[in-house]
LOZA-954967 format. One line per 2 residues: number of its first residue (from 0); their letters; for each residue y, z, x of N, C-alpha, C, CB. Coordinates in steps of 0.1 Angstrom, whole numbers. Glycine has a CB too. Layout:
! LOZA-954967
NUM = A = Y Z X Y Z X Y Z X Y Z X ~ ...
This chain:
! LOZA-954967
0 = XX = 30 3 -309 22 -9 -307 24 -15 -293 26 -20 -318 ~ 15 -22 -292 11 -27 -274 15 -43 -282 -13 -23 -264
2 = XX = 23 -50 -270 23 -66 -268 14 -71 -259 35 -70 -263 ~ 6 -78 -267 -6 -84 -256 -2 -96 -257 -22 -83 -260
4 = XX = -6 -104 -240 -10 -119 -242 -16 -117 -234 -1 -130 -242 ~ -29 -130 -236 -43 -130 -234 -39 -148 -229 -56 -124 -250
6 = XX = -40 -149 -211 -34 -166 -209 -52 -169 -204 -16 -171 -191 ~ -55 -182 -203 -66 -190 -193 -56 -200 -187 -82 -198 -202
8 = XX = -65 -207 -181 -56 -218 -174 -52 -228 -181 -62 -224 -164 ~ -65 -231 -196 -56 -241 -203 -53 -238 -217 -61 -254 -203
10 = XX = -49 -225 -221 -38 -224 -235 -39 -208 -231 -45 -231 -256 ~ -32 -203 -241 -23 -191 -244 -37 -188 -257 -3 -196 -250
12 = XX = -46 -178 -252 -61 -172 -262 -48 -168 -268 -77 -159 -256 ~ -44 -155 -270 -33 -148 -282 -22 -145 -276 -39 -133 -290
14 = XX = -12 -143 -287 -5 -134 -284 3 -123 -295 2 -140 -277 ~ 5 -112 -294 12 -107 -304 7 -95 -307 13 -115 -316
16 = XX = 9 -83 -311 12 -68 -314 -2 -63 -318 24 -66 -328 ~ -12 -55 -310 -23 -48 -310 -21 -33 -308 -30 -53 -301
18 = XX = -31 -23 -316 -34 -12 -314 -35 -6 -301 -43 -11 -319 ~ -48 -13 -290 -56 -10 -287 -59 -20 -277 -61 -6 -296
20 = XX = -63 -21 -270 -72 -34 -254 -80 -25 -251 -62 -41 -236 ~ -93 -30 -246 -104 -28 -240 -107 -40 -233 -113 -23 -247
22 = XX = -111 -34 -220 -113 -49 -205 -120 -41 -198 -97 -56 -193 ~ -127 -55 -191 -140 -52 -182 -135 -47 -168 -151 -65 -180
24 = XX = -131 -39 -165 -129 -38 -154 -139 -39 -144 -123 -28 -155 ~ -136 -40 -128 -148 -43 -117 -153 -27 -116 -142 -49 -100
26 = XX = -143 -17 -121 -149 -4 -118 -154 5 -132 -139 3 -110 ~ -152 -4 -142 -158 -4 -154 -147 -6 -167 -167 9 -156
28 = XX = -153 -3 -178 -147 -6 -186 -138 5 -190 -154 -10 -193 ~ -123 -6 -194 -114 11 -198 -102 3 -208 -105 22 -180
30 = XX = -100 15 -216 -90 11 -229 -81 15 -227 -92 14 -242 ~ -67 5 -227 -55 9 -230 -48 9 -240 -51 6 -226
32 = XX = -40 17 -239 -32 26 -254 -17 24 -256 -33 44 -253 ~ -9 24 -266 1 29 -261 6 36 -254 3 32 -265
34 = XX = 16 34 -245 25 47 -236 16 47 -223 24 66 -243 ~ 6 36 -221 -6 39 -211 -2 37 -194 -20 27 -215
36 = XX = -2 44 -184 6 42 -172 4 29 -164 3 53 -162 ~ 16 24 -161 17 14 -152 1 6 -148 24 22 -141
38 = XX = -4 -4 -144 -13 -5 -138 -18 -22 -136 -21 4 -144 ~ -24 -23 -125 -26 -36 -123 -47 -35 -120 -14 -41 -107
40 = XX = -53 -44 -127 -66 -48 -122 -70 -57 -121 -74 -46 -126 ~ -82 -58 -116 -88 -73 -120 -103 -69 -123 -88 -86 -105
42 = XX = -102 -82 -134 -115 -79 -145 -128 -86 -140 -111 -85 -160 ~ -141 -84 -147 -150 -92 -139 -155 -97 -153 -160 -85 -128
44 = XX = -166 -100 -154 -175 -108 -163 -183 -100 -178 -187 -112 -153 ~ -173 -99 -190 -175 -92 -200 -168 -97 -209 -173 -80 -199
46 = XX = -164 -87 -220 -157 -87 -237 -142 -80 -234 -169 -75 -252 ~ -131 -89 -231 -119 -82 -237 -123 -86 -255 -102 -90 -230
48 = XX = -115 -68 -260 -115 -63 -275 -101 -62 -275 -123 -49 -279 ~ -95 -63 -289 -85 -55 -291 -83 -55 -308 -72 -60 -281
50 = XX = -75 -47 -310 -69 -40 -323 -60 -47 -329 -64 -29 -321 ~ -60 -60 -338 -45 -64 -344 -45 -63 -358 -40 -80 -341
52 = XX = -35 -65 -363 -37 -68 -380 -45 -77 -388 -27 -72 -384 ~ -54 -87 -376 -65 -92 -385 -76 -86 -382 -68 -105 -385
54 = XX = -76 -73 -373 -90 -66 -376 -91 -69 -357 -104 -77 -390 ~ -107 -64 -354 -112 -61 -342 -117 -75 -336 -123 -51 -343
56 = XX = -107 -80 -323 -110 -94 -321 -120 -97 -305 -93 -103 -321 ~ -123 -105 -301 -133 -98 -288 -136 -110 -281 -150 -89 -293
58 = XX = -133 -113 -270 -132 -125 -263 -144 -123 -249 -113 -128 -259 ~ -152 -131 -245 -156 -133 -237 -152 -137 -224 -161 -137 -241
60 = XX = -153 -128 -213 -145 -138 -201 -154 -132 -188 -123 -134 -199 ~ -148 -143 -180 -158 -145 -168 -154 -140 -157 -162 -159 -163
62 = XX = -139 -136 -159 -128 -124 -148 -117 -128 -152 -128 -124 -130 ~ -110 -118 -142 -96 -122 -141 -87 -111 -137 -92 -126 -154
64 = XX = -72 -111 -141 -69 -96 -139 -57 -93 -154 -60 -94 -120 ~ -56 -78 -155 -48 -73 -162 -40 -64 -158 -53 -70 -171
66 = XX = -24 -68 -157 -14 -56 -157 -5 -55 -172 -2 -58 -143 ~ -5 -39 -169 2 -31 -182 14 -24 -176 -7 -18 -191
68 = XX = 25 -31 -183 39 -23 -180 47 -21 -190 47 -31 -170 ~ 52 -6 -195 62 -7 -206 56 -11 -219 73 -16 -201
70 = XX = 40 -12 -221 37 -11 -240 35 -24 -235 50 -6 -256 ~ 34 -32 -227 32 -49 -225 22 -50 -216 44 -58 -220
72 = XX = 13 -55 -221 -2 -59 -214 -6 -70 -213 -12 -54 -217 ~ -8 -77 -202 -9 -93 -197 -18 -96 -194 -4 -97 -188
74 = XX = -33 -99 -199 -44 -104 -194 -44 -120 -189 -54 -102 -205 ~ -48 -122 -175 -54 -139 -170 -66 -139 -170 -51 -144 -154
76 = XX = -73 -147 -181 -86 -146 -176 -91 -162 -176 -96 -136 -186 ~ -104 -164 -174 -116 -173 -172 -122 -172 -184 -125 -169 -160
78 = X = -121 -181 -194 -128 -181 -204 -141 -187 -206 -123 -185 -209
């Protein structure tokens, strides 16, 4: 399982144990996985998705960036 937290500037969108992330990247869209390598982006204007135990959740955002380190993935976005 992947630890996501999903911040804006004013609250904490989620946090807590997902399958799966998908983010808009500037150079397109791409899904991370478990075990997925190191990496830092920044996102532009689309749908972060991801995989939790209440099913397929899908947030709108206007950018931002995401790094994955170690099964832990940190989205900042613009909601």
């Amino acid at each position: 399982m992947l630890k996501l937290k999903i911040v804006s500037p004013e609250r904490v969108v989620f946090s807590g144990e997902v399958e799966r992330v998908t983010v808009p990247g500037t150079a397109g869209e791409f899904e991370i996985l478990v075990n997925h390598a190191p990496i830092i982006s920044s996102l532009e204007h689309g749908t972060v998705t991801y995989l939790s135990n209440e099913g397929l959740q899908s947030l709108e955002v206007q950018g931002g960036f995401v790094s994955v380190k170690k099964n832990e993935v940190n989205v900042c976005v613009e909601v």
